[in-house]
N, C-alpha and C positions, 0 to 999 in steps of 0.2 A: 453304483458303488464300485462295481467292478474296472470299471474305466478309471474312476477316481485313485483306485491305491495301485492301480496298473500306473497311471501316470506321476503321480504325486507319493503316494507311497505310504504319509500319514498328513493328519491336517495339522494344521499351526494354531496357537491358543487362541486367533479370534476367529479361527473357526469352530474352534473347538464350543467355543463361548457364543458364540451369535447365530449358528443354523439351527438348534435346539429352540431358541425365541423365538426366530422367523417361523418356524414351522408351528410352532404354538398360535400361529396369528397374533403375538405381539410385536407392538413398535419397540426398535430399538436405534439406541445410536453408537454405532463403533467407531471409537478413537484408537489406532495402532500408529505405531511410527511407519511414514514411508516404506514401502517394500514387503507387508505381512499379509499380503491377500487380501486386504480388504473386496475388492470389487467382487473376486470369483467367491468371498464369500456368499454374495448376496443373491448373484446367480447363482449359486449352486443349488440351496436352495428352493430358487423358484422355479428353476429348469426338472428339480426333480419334482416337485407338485405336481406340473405338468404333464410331463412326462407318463408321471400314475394317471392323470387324469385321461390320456390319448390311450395308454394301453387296457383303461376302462370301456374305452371308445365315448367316454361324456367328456372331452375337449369341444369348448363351445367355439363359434366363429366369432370372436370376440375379446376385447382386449384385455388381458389380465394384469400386464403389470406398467409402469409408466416406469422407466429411467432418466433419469435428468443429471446432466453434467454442466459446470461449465463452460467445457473447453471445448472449442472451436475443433481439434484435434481428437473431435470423437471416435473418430471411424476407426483409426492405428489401436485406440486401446478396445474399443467394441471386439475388432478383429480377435484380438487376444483374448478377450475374455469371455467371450460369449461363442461368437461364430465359429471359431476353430473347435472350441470343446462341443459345442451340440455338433458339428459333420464328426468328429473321431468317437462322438457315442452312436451317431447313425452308422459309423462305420462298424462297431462293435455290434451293434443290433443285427446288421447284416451279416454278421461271420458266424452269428449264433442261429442264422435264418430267420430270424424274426423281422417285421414288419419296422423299419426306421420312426421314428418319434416324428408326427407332423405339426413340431411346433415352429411357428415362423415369427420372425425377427423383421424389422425396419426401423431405417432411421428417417429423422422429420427435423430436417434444419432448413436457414436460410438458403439454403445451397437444391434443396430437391426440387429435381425439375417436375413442372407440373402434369405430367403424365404419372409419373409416380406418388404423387397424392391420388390423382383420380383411382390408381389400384389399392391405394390403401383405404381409400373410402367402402370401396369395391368388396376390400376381403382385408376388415382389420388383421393386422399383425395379434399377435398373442404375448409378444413386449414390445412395447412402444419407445422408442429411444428418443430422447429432443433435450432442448436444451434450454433452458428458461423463457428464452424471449418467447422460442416457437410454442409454448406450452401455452403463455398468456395468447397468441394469437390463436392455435386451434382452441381454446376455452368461446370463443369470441366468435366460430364458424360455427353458425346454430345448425347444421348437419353433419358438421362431424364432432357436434358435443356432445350429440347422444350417443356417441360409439363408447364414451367413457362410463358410461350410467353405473355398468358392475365392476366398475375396477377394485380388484383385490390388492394389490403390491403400489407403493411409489418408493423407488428406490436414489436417494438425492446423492450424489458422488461430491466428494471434494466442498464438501459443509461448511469446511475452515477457510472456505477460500472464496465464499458468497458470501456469509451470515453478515459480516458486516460491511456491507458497499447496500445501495439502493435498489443495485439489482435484486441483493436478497431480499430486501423489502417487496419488492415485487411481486418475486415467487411465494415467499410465505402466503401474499393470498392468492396467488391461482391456485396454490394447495385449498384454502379454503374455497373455493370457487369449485374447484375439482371433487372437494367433501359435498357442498350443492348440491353438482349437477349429481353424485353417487345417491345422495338423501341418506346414508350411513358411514362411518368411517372408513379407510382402509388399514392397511398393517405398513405405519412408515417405517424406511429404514433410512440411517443416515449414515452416510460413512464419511469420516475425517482424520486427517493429520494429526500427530499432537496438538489438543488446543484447551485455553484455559478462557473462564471459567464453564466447564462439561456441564452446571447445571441450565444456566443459561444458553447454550446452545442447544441442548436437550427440547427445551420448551419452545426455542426457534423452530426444530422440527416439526413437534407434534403440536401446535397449536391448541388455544383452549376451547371451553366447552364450561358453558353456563358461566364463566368469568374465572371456571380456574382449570389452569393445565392440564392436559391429557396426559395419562401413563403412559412412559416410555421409561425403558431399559436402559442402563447405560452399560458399556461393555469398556472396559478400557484397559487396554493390554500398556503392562508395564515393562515388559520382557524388551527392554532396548537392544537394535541390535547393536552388536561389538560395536562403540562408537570410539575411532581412533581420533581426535582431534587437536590439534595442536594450532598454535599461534607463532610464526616464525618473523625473526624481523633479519633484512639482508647484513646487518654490522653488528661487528663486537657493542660500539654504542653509539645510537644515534644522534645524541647529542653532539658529539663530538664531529661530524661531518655535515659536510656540506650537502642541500635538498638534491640536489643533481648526482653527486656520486650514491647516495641513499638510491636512487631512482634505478640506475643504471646498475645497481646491485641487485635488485629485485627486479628485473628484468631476467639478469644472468641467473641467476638461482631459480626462477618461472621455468628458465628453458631446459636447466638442469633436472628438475623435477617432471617435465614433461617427456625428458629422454630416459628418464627412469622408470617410464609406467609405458603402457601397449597403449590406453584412450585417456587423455585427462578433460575434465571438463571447469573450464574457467569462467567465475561469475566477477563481473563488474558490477557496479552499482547505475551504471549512467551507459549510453546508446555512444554517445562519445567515447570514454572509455573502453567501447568495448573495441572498436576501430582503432584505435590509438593500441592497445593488448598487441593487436592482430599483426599491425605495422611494426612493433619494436619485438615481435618473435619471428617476422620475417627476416627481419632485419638481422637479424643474430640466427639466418640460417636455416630455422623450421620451416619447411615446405609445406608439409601438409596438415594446415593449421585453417581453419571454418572461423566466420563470425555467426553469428545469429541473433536478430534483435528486431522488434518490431517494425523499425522503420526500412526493414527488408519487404523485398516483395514474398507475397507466399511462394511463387513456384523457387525462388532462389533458399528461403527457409527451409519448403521440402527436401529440396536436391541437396542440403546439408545435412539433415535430419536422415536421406537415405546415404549418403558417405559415409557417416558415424556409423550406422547400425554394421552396412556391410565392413567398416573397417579399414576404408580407405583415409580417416584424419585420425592424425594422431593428437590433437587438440580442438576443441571448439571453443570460443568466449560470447560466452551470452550476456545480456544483462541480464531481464527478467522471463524473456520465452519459454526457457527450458525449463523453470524451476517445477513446472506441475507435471502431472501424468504422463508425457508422450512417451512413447515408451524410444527410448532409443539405442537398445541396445546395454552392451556392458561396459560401465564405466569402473575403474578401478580407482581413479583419485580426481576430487574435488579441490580443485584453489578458488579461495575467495580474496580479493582483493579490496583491502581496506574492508571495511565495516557491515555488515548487514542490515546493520540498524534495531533489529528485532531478533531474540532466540529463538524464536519460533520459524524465522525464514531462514534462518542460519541454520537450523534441525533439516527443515524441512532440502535447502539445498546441498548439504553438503549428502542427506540420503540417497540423493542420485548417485553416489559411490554402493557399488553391493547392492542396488537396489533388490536382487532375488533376494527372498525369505534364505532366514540367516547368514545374510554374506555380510560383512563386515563394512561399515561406513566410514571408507576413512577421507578425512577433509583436511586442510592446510588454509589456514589465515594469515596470509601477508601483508603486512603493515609498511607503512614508510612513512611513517608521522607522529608525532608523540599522543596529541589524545585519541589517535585513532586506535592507536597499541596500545593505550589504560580502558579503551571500550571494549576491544575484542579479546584483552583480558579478562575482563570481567562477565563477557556476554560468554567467551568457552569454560571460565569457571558453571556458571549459571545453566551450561548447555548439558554441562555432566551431572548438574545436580538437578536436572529436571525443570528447571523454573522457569516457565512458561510465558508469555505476556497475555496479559488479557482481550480477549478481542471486544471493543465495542462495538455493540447490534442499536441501530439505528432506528428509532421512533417518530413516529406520527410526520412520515415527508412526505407534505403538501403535494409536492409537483407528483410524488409515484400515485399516490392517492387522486389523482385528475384525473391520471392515465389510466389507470382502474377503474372509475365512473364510467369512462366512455367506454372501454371496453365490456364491463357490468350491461350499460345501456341496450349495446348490440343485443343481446341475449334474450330480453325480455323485459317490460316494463318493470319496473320498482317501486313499494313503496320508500322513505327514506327507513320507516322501523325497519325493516327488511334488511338493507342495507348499511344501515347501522350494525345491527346484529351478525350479518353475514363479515364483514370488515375487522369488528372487536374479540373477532375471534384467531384474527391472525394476530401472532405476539409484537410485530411491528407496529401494531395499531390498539394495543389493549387498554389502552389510557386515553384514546381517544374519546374526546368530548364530543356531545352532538354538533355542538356551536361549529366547530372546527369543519366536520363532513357539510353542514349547511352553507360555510362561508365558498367552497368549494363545488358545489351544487349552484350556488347561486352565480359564482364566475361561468361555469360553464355553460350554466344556462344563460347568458348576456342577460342578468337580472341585473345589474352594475355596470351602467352606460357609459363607456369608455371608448373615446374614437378610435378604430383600429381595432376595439377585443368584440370578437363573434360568437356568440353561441356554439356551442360542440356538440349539445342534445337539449329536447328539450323538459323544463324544469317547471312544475306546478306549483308551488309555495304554497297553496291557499288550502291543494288538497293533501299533497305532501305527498305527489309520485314523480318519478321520472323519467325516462326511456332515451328511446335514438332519434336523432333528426336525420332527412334525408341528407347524405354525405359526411355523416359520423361513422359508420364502418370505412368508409375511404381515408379518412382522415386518422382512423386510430390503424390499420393495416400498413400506412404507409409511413408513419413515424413513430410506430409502437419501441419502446428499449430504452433503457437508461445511460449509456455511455453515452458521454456528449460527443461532438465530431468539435477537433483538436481544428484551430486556424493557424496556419503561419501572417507572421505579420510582414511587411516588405517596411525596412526605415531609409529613412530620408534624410538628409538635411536640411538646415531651415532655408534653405537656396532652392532644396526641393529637388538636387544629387540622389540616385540611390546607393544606398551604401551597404546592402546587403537583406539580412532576413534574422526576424526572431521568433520561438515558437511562443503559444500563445499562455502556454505555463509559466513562460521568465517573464512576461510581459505583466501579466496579472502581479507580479509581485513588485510592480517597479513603480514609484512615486514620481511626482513633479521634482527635476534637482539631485534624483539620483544618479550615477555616474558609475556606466559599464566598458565590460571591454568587448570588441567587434572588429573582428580582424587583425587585432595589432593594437590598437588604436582608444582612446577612451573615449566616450561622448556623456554629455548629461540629457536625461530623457525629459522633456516638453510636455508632448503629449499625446493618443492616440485620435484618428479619427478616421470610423471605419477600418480597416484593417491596418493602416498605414500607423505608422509609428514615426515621431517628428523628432529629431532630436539637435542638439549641438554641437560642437567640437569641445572638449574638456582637457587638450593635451597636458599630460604633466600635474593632472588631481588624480588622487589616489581613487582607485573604483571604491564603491561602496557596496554593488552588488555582485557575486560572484557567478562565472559565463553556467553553472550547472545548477545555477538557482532555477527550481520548478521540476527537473529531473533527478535531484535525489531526495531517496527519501528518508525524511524525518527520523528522527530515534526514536522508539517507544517510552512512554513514561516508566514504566516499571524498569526496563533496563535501566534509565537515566539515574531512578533513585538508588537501583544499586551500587552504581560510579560512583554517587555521592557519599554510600556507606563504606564505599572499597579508600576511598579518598583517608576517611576518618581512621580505619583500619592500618590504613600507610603513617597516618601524623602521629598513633601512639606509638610506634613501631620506631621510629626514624628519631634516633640520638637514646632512645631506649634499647638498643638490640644492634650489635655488630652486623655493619653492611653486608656481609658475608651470608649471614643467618638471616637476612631478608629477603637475599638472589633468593638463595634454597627456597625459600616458604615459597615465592611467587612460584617459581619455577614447579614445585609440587602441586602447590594449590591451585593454581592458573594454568596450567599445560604451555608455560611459556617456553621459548627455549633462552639461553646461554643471553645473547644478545639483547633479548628483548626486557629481560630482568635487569641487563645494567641499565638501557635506557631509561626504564620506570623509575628506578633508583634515582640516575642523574637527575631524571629530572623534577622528581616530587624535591627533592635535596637541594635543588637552585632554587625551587620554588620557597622554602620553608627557610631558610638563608635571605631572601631579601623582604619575604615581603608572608603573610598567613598564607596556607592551605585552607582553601573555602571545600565543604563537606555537606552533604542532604542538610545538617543541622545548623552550622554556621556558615551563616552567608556572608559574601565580603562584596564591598564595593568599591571599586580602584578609579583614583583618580589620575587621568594623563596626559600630558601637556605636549603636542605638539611640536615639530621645529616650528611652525609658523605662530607656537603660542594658542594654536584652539585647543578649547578644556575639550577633555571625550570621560565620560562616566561609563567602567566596565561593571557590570552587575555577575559577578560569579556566580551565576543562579543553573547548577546541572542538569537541569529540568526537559532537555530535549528541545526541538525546535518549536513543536507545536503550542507548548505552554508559553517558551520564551516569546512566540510569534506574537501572541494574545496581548503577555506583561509590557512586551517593549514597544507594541502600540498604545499601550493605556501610558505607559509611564510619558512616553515622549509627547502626547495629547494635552497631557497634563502640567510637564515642564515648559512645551510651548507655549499655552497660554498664560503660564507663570512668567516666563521672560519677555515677550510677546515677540518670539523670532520664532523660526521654522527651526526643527529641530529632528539632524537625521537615524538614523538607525544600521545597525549592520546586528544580525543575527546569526547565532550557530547551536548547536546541540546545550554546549556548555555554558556558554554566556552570552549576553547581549552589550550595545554598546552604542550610550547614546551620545551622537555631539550637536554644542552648541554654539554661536558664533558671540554669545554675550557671556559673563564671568555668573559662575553660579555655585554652591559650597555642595558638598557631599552629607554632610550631618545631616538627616532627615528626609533625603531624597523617599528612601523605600515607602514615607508617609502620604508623598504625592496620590497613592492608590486605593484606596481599600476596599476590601474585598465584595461589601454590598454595593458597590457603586462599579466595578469596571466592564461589566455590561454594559451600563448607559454611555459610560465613556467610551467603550468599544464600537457600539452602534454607529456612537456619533463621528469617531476616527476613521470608518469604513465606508460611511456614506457614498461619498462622494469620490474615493478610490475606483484604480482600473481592476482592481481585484472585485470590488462589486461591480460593474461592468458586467466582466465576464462569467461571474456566478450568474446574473440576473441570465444572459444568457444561456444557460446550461438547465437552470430552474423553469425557465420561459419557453425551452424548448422540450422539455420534460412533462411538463403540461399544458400541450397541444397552442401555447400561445403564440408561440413564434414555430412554424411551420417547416422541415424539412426539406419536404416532398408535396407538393401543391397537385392535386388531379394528377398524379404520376407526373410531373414534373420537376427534378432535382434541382434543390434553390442553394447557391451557394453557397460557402459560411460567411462569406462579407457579405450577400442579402441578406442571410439571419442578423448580422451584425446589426445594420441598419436600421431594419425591422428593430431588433430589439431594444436600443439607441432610443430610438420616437418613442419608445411605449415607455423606456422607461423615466424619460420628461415626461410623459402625462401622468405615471403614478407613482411620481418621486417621492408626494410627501402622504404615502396614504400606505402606512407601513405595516398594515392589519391587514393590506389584500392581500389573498395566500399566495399570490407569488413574491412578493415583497418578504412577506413573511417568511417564506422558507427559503429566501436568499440570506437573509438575515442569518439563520439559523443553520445551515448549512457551511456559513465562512466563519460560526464563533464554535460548531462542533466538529467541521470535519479537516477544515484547510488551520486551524487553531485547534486548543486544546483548553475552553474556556473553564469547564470544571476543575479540571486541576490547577489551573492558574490562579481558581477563587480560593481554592484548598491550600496555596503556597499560601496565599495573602493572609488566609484565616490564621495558620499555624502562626506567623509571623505578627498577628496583631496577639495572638494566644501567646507569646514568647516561647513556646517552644521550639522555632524557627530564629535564630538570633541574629542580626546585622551589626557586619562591624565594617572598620574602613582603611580602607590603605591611600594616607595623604594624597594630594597632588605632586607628580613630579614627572619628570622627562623619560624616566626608564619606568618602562613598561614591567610588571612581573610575569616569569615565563608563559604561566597559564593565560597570558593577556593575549600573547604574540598572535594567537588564529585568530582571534575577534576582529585585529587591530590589520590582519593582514589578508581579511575575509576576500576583501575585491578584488586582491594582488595575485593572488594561486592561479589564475590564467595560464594557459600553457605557455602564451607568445611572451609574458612575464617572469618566466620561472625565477631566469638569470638576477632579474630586478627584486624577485622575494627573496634570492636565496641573500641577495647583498642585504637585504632590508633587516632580514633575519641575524646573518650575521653580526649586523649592528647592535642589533636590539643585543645581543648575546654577548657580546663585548662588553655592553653599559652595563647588562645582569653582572658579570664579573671583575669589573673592575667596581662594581659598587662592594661586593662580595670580598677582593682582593686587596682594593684600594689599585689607583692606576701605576704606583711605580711596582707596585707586585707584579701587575701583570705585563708589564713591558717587559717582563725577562722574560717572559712565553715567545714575546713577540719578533715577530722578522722587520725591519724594517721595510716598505713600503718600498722602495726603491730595490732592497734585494729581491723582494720578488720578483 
């Protein structure tokens, strides 16, 4: 205590709130914004438990508490929060002469060399530090599972930032696995970010018991700190200029704000993006300016990560690296560039500003696009007023449930009741069927004779036990984890030229006949085989897919429906209420600035001039005719990418086989946009779908896609079926490839095996958004979702222009969008003006 208010002085409300529970021996879960102590809450706590217990002298040699984090970047915040405070209380024990606390610490990641396991076997630690994977694999070392037998504490870091990916599926049951090998509970804690909904993450933590949820606490500190945040756009209005001067203004205003502050730190949305930041603030002069982004190597991300802290850059631009816990020092201002997609990651990144307990968060959102600047409106309204996105936690995934059998296996034999019941107590699996554990059991035990699929342990059916086969610990030790391993693709020409490289994220989203851009250049995509990618020449057709499809990411659905309310909000507004008293509102209610209120203005105001504002409630579908005369059906549907991803392959499934031609797609947050090369009406389209059927229709649209493909692989290698690591032997991702090619010809049409099964499941919940997409459909056959239509014609309405110009944003393009744009903007106004109005605006061609 004495060190405590010597260093800190008084505690903060989720301490104040949460060491009171821990020490009760209750679970709890604290939710605080970025920056309030959460971690040194929970050691604070346990370190003093401890502590009593050593100066009782009944400190056992024995592990008490487990900490589990995500992040790879353990060690920088361990330091801070654990190790630094226990030597400065040894240090204080010493100056009082008393005997130092001998409580000892280690960490247990992929990285400890094995000499330092053999010590920790030797003489457990008293907290055990790791990190999900490593958990599920010491659970699996039947010598050092008994080291955990009395664990009292598991302390889970960054909750908001597992719970929904597969990984959390995972750790939910090493926790119960952990509960096993203990034979009584322990005291969970969990600490997280702002995250919604707190009851369901709650019960992610503590898993159940007897079929319903363990007590856990919820703490959730509302005390935001000072949150400065604003939405900046670089012009008076944007409408009125050109994409290029827009660009080169928000550049110059980046650099001006960055000679404003001592450390800024700049988030991109895309790994490109962040490089391209990096280039055009060199360019304008900043020296000492860092990128950091995954596809750095670590010692180049460290050596960034240590300039920052010491204070040698005065900017970094990251994509997603930085946004979690490393600690890097003080930052004073956050720029976000273009959109975050989610308020929740937009909270959580602009917190690295002040990140110390109450220092003030202040962030800056820069736009240069018009619905990017109606989203990050609406997302920094949302962000002041608390509103959260919800996170989906992921149920009953086949492949993590494999990889858990064999690792279960190791341990000791099973019966299935056993196992069952051990399973349906972690919240990721509490709806688990037996059918489903047995279908799974029977793949693993090669009970289902498929050339190429081997047993992983083996499986009794008759008496209903299971265990290890010899080369099942090798085979679960050496491709245990959930992140798949990412392949670049090499493309070709059909002459069989290389022509460069795609990752395997833009690949999965690319049809037969779609049409990208690649150095300059357009091709239409063929097909893959094996890692190679085969494509065409397509000079002179518009792309269809844009170069950052796969790397950014999607819009949340909750943000999306509130664009759509914000939409509705602007039409009663607009011809009822002096432009004037509209700026004002945005500007107050929005945190926009000056600039970014006219462009909102211009452009709902062009929009409601030629053609309806589509809104969450009335949808519009616009018909557009081509210079070459192709019809394109846009679907105003604001729904985010992930739902539109779902509707706009059912809808185009469905029109295709109505016309009987192929029928393309181009997708965005906002709208979708289908085209067709045969003549087809608008009245009725939205019937094409409905909502008890676009499952089946989606199945059937996916089949045979390179996005199923590469699921199958991800799924295939998630549960031990396509192999990694062979006898310590690294197999490469084009072996996996291959491998997984064959297998899945042999079980193309058997859609009930569980890997089939959870590929299926897996590209309509996680890379789609199929519940909400059944949800538009339902509202819309229920009329409270109402469709209406804006004719066919040659001008586009403005909201159309990103659909219609999704493949064109290219960088090597710009020049070509901004001319595209301008056009399009000319016909909006001369439809608006009539053409001899607007020839008085204009310069002759020639004077220019």
């Amino acid at each position: 205590a004495g060190w405590f208010k010597a260093k800190f002085g008084t505690v903060t409300e989720a301490q104040a709130m949460a060491v009171p529970i821990i020490h009760a021996k209750q679970s709890v879960l604290v939710s605080s914004p970025t920056g309030s102590g959460k971690t040194l809450t929970a050691f604070m706590s346990i370190l003093n438990e401890l502590i009593l217990l050593d100066e009782r002298g009944e400190l056992e040699d024995r592990i008490y508490a487990v900490y589990i984090s995500p992040l790879k970047a353990l060690a920088n915040d361990i330091n801070e929060n654990l190790l630094r405070p226990l030597g400065e209380i040894s240090a204080e024990f010493e100056r009082r002469g008393a005997k130092p606390p001998g409580v000892r610490v280690a960490v247990r990641t992929g990285d400890t060399l094995p000499s330092e396991r053999q010590r920790q076997l030797r003489s457990p630690p008293h907290i055990f530090i790791t990190t999900p994977e490593s958990l599920s694999l010491v659970l699996s070392t039947p010598v050092f599972s008994k080291k955990f037998e009395k664990v009292e504490y598991v302390i889970l870091d960054e909750v908001h930032e597992i719970c929904d990916s597969k990984r959390g599926v995972a750790l939910s049951v090493a926790l119960e696995r952990l509960r096993g090998i203990c034979g009584r509970d322990f005291v969970r804690v969990g600490l997280s970010a702002t995250v919604a909904p707190l009851e369901d993450v709650a019960e992610f933590l503590a898993g159940l018991e007897g079929g319903r949820p363990r007590d856990v606490k919820v703490v959730e500190v509302f005390a935001q700190r000072a949150l400065d945040l604003q939405v900046l756009c670089p012009a008076k209005d944007m409408t009125a200029l050109s994409f290029e001067v827009v660009n080169s203004k928000m550049y110059d205003h980046l650099k001006e704000m960055v000679d404003e502050h001592k450390t800024t730190l700049v988030f991109t949305n895309t790994r490109s993006g962040t490089e391209s930041v990096v280039y055009k603030l060199r360019e304008r002069g900043l020296e000492r300016v860092g990128a950091h982004h995954g596809s750095l190597s670590r010692d180049t991300r460290l050596e960034v990560e240590d300039q920052l802290r010491g204070g040698a850059l005065n900017a970094v631009v990251s994509s997603t690296s930085l946004e979690l816990g490393i600690d890097i020092g003080h930052i004073d201002l956050v720029v976000q560039i273009g959109s975050p997609k989610s308020v929740a990651k937009g909270l959580q990144r602009i917190g690295r500003a002040g990140h110390q307990y109450g220092g003030t968060s202040k962030g800056r959102i820069l736009v240069f696009e018009n619905d990017d600047l109606v989203e990050c409106a609406v997302l920094c309204r949302a962000a002041h007023r608390k509103m959260i996105d919800r996170v989906t936690i992921p149920k009953n995934s086949l492949d993590v449930l494999a990889q858990v059998v064999v690792g279960m296996s190791i341990e000791r034999p099973w019966t299935i009741d056993e196992a069952f019941e051990l399973l349906r107590r972690s919240y990721c699996y509490r709806d688990m069927t037996k059918a489903q554990l047995l279908s799974v059991l029977r793949y693993l035990g090669g009970k289902d004779e498929f050339e190429g699929v081997y047993s992983k342990i083996w499986f009794d059916d008759k008496i209903g036990t299971f265990g290890k086969r010899r080369g099942s610990r090798m085979i679960y030790y050496l491709n245990q984890g959930t992140i798949p391993e990412e392949a670049d693709y090499k493309v070709y020409s059909e002459r069989g030229a290389p022509l460069g490289s795609l990752s395997e994220k833009f690949v999965e989203r690319l049809s037969t006949g779609d049409i990208f851009v690649l150095g300059g250049r357009s091709y239409e995509f063929v097909k893959t085989k094996g890692t190679k990618a085969f494509v065409k020449s397509a000079s002179g057709r518009r792309p269809t897919v844009p170069s950052w499809t796969g790397e950014m990411l999607p819009r949340s659905f909750d943000l999306s429906v509130l664009i759509g309310r914000f939409r509705k909000e602007m039409d009663e507004r607009l011809g009822a209420m002096p432009d004037k008293d509209i700026s004002s509102w945005l500007m107050e209610e929005f945190f926009v600035d000056e600039g970014s209120a006219n462009t909102i203005l211009s452009y709902f105001k062009e929009q409601k001039l030629v053609a309806k504002l589509p809104t969450d409630e009335r949808l519009v579908i616009e018909g557009y005719v081509d210079a070459s005369g192709v019809r394109h059906a846009i679907f105003h549907f604001p729904f985010g990418r992930r739902v539109n991803d779902a509707l706009s392959r059912a809808f185009a499934h469905a029109l295709s086989n109505r016309l009987g031609c192929s029928v393309n797609i181009s997708v965005t947050d906002d709208s979708f946009m289908l085209t067709a090369t045969k003549r087809f009406e608008l009245e009725g389209l939205e019937r094409l779908v409905v909502s008890g059927d676009i499952e089946r229709i989606l199945r059937s649209a996916v089949k045979d896609s390179e996005l199923f493909h590469q699921r199958f692989r991800h799924t295939a290698t998630r549960s031990f079926m396509v192999l990694r690591n062979y006898k310590g032997r690294e197999l490469s991702v084009a072996r996996q490839q291959l491998r997984s090619r064959r297998l899945l010809d042999a079980l193309h049409e058997l859609s009930d095996f569980p890997v089939m099964s959870e590929t299926y499941s897996e590209i309509l919940t996680d890379v789609m958004d199929l519940e909400n997409a059944q949800e538009v459909l339902a509202t819309i056959e229920a009329g409270s979702r109402r469709v209406e239509y804006i004719p066919f014609s040659g001008v586009p309405s403005p909201l159309a222009h990103n659909v219609i110009l999704v493949g064109v944003s290219d960088i090597v393009l710009m020049e070509d969008r901004s001319m595209l744009l301008r056009e399009m903007h000319r016909k909006v106004l001369a439809r608006v003006m009539g053409d001899e109005a607007l020839s008085e605006y204009q310069f002759d061609q020639d004077d220019v």
